[in-house]
C-alpha positions as CSV (number, residue, x, y, z in Angstrom):
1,X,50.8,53.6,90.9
2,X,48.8,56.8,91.6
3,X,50.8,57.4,94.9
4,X,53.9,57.3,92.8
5,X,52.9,59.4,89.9
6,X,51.8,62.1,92.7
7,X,55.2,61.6,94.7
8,X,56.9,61.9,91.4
9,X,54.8,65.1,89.3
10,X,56.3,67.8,92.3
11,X,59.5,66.7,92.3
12,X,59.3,66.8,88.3
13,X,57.5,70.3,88.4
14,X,60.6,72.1,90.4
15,X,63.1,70.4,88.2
16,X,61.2,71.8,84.6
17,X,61.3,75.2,86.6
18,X,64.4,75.6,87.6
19,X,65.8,74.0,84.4
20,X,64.0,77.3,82.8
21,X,65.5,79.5,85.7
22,X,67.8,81.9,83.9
23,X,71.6,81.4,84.3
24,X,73.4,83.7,87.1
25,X,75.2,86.5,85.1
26,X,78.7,86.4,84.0
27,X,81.2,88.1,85.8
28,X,82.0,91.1,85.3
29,X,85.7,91.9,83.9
30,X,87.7,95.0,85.1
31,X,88.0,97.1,82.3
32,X,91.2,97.9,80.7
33,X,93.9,99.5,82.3
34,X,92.3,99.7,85.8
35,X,94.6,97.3,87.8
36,X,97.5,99.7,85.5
37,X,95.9,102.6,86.7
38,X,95.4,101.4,90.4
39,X,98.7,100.3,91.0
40,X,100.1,103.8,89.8
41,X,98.2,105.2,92.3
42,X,99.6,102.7,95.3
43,X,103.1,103.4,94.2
44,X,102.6,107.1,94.4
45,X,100.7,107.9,97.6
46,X,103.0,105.7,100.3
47,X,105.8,107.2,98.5
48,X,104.9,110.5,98.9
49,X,104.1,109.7,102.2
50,X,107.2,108.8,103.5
51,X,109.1,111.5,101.7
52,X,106.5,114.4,104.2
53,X,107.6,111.8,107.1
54,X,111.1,111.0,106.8
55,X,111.2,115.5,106.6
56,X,109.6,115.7,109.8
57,X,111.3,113.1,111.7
58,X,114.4,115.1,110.7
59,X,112.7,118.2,112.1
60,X,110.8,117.4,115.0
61,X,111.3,113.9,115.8
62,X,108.6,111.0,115.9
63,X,106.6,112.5,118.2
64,X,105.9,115.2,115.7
65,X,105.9,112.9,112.8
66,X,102.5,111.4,114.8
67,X,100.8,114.6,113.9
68,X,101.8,114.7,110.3
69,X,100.7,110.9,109.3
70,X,97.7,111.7,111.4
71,X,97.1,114.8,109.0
72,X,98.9,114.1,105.9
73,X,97.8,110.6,104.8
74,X,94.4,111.1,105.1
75,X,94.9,114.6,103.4
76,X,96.7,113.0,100.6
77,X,94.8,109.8,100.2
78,X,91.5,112.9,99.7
79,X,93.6,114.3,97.5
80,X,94.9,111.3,95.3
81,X,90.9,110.4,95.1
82,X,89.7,114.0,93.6
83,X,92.5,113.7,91.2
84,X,92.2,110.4,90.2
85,X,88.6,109.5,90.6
86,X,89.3,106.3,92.7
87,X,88.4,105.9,96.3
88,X,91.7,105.8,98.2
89,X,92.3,104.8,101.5
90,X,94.5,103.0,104.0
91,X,92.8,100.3,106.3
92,X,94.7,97.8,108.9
93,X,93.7,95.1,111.3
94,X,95.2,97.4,114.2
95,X,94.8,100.6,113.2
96,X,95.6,103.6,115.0
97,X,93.1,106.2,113.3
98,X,89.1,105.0,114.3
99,X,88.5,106.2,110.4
100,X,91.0,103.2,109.5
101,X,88.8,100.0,110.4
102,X,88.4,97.3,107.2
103,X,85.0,96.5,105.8
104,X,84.3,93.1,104.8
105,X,86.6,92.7,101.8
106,X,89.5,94.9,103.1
107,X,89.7,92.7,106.7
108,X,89.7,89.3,104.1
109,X,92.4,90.9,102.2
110,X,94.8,91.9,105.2
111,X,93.8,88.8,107.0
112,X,95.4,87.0,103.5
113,X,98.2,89.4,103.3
114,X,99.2,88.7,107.1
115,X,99.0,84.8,106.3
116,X,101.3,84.9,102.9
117,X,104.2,87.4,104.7
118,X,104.1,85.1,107.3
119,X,104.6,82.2,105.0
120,X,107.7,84.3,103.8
121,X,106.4,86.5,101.1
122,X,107.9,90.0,100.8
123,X,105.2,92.6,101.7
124,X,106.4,94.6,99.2
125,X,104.9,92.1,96.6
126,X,102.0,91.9,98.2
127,X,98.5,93.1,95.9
128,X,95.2,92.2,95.1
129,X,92.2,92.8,92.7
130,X,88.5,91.9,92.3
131,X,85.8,93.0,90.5
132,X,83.1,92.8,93.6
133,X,79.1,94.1,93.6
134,X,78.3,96.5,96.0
135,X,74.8,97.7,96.3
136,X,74.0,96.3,92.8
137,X,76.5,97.7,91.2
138,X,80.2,96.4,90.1
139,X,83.3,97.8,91.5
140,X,86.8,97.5,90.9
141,X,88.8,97.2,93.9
142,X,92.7,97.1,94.4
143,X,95.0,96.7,97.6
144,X,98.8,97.1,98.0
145,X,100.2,96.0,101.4
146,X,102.0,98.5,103.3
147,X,104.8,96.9,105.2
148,X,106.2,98.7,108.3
149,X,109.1,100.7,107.5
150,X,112.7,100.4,109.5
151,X,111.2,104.4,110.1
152,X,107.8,103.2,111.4
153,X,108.9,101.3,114.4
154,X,109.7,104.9,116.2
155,X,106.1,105.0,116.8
156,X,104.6,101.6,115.5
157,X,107.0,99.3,117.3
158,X,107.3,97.3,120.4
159,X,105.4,99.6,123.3
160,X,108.0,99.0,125.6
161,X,110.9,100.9,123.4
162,X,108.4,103.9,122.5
163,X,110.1,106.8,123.5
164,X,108.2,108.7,126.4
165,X,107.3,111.7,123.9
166,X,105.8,109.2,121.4
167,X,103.6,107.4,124.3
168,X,102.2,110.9,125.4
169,X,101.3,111.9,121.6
170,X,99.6,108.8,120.6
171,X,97.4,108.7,124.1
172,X,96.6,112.2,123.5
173,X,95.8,112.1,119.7
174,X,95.0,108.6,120.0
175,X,93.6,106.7,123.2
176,X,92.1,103.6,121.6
177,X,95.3,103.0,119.6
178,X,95.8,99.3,118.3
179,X,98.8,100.0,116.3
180,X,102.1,98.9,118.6
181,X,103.7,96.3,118.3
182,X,104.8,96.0,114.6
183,X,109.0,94.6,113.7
184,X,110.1,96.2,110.4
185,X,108.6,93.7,107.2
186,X,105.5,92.6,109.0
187,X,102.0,94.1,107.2
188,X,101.0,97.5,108.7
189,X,98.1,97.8,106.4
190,X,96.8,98.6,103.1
191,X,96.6,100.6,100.7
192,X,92.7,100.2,99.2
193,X,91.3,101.7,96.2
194,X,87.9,101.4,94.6
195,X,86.4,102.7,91.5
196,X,82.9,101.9,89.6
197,X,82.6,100.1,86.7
């Protein structure tokens, strides 16, 4: 009896503890008018985007539109976060810019993006939002797929089509480029913001 009582008292004394352990916090809820707020945002700075594109592949051709996204989208997206007070940014799995590499959440999110447009969903449609911790602190974070463009495929598409012009630009401007290979519809990327709570 004494063996069992002194099997029994530590297996007793954990359970009294961590019946008096306090509950893991409760989640933390986006505030209002974030994922309102966030989405106005990813309609605006693609948009914009391809407006300054479309203008320069009327002008100069795609070889000179490689300069402008390489400029312009991160200019805007710097520009769409001082205004707004969100973190914007484009990520992909195969990106072209080094800047453009997914943390953690973002690769989860394209990886999911890539699996649901191949299962027939419309990139177009394609968003997501968590509230996440980071560093202790809770975040709000938001992405919008970017689907390639009929446009995009100048200097996105298959390798073998690129005009000899685009293939010069992109190894000069870009010699570790991962982003060929893309058919108009498929997932480009994302669009990712982030704001504290």
């Amino acid at each position: 009896m004494k063996q069992m009582v002194s099997r029994v008292l530590p297996v007793l004394a954990v359970l009294l503890v961590a019946g008096c352990a306090a509950p893991p916090p409760a989640p933390v809820a986006a505030p209002p008018g974030y994922l309102d707020e966030a989405r106005g945002i990813a309609a605006m700075v693609p948009a914009n985007l391809l407006q300054v594109l479309t203008a320069e592949l009327e002008r100069g051709g795609p070889a000179g539109a490689i300069e402008v996204c390489r400029d312009k989208a991160p200019e805007m997206a710097r520009a769409a976060s001082a205004r707004t007070g969100w973190n914007v940014r484009r990520a992909s799995l195969r990106n072209r810019n080094p800047k453009g590499v997914p943390d953690a959440w973002e690769r989860a999110v394209l990886e999911r993006f890539d699996a649901q447009a191949a299962a027939g969903a419309s990139g177009a449609t394609l968003e997501t939002h968590q509230v996440v911790t980071e560093d202790g602190k809770p975040y709000f974070r938001y992405a919008k797929a970017l689907p390639t463009q009929a446009l995009c495929v100048q200097c996105h598409g298959d390798p073998a089509t690129l005009g000899t012009a685009v293939k010069a630009r992109l190894q000069a401007l870009y010699p570790d480029d991962r982003a060929t290979g893309y058919a108009p519809g498929q997932i480009r990327g994302a669009l990712f913001l982030k704001k504290p709570i």
